[in-house]
matplotlib code that plots the C-alpha trace (Angstrom):
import matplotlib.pyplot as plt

x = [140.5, 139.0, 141.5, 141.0, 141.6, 138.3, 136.2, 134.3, 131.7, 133.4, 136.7, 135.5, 134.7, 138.4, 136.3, 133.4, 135.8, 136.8, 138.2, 137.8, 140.7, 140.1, 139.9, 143.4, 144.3, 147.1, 145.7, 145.0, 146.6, 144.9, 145.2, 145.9, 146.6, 144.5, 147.3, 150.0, 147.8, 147.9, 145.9, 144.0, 143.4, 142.2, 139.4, 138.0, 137.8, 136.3, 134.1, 132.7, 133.2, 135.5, 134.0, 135.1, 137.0, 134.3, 131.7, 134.0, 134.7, 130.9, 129.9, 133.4, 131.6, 128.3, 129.5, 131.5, 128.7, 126.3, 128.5, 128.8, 125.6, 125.3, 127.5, 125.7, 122.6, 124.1, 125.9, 122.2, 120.8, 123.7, 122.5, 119.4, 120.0, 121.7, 119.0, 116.6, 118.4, 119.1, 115.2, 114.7, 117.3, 115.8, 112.5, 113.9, 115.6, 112.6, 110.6, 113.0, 112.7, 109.0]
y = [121.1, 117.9, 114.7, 113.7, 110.1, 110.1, 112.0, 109.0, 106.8, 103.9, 104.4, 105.3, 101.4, 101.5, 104.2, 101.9, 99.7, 102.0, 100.6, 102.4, 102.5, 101.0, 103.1, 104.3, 102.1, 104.4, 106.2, 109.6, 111.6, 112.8, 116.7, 118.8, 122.1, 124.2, 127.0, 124.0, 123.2, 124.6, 128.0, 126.4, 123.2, 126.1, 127.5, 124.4, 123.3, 127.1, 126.4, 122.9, 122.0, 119.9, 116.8, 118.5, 115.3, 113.4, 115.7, 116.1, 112.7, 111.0, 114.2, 112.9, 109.2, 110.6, 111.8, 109.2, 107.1, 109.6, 110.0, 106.3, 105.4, 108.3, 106.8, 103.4, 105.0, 106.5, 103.5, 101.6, 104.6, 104.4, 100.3, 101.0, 103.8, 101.1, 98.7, 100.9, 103.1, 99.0, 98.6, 101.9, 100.7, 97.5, 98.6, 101.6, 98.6, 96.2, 99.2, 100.2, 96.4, 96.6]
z = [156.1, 154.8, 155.5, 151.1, 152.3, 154.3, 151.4, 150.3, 152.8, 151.8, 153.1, 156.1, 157.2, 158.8, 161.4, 162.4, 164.1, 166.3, 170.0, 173.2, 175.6, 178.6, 182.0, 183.0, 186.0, 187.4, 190.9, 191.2, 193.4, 196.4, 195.5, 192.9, 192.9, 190.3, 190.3, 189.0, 186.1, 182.6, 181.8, 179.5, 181.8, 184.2, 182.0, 180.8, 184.8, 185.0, 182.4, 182.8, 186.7, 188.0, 186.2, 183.1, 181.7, 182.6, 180.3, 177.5, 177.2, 177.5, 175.0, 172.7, 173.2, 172.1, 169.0, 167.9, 168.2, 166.2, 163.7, 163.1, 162.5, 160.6, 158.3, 158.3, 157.7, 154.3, 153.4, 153.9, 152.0, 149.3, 149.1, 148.6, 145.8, 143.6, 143.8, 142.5, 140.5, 139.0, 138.9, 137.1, 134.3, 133.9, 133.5, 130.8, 129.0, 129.1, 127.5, 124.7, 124.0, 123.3]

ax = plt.figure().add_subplot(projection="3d")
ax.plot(x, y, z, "-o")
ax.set_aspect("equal")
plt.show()
């Protein structure tokens, strides 16, 4: 379901400052034990490799980025619609005038 407080491209500007975490600094341990994890932990390493975090996260980076200047393309777009739909009027008004 659509979050109704993010249904408009303008409240979205809160998104576009979006911050990264930095890189956890905690070591890793030197093993772990597939069997210990969680099933579902188990099928995505199944699925995507033992670099699975790795994927998901530059593919969650990707499209966080896409999306972004996806919306700054329609807020650009959205600009630019008001200017001319601003022209148009103007000109309609300057020829009712005549």
């Amino acid at each position: 379901m659509v979050n109704p407080k993010y249904s408009a491209v303008d409240d979205l500007d809160g998104l576009l400052e979006i911050k990264r975490p930095k890189s956890a600094t905690a070591p890793l341990p030197e093993t772990i034990v597939v069997a210990d994890l969680d099933p579902g932990v188990q099928e995505v390493l199944k699925h995507f490799g033992v670099n699975a975090p790795e994927l998901l996260n530059n593919y969650c980076m990707a499209l966080e980025d896409s999306l972004i200047e996806l919306i700054r393309k329609i807020k650009r777009l959205e600009a630019d619609n008001r200017f001319l739909t601003g022209l148009i009027e103007s000109e309609q008004t300057k020829d009712t005038n005549n």
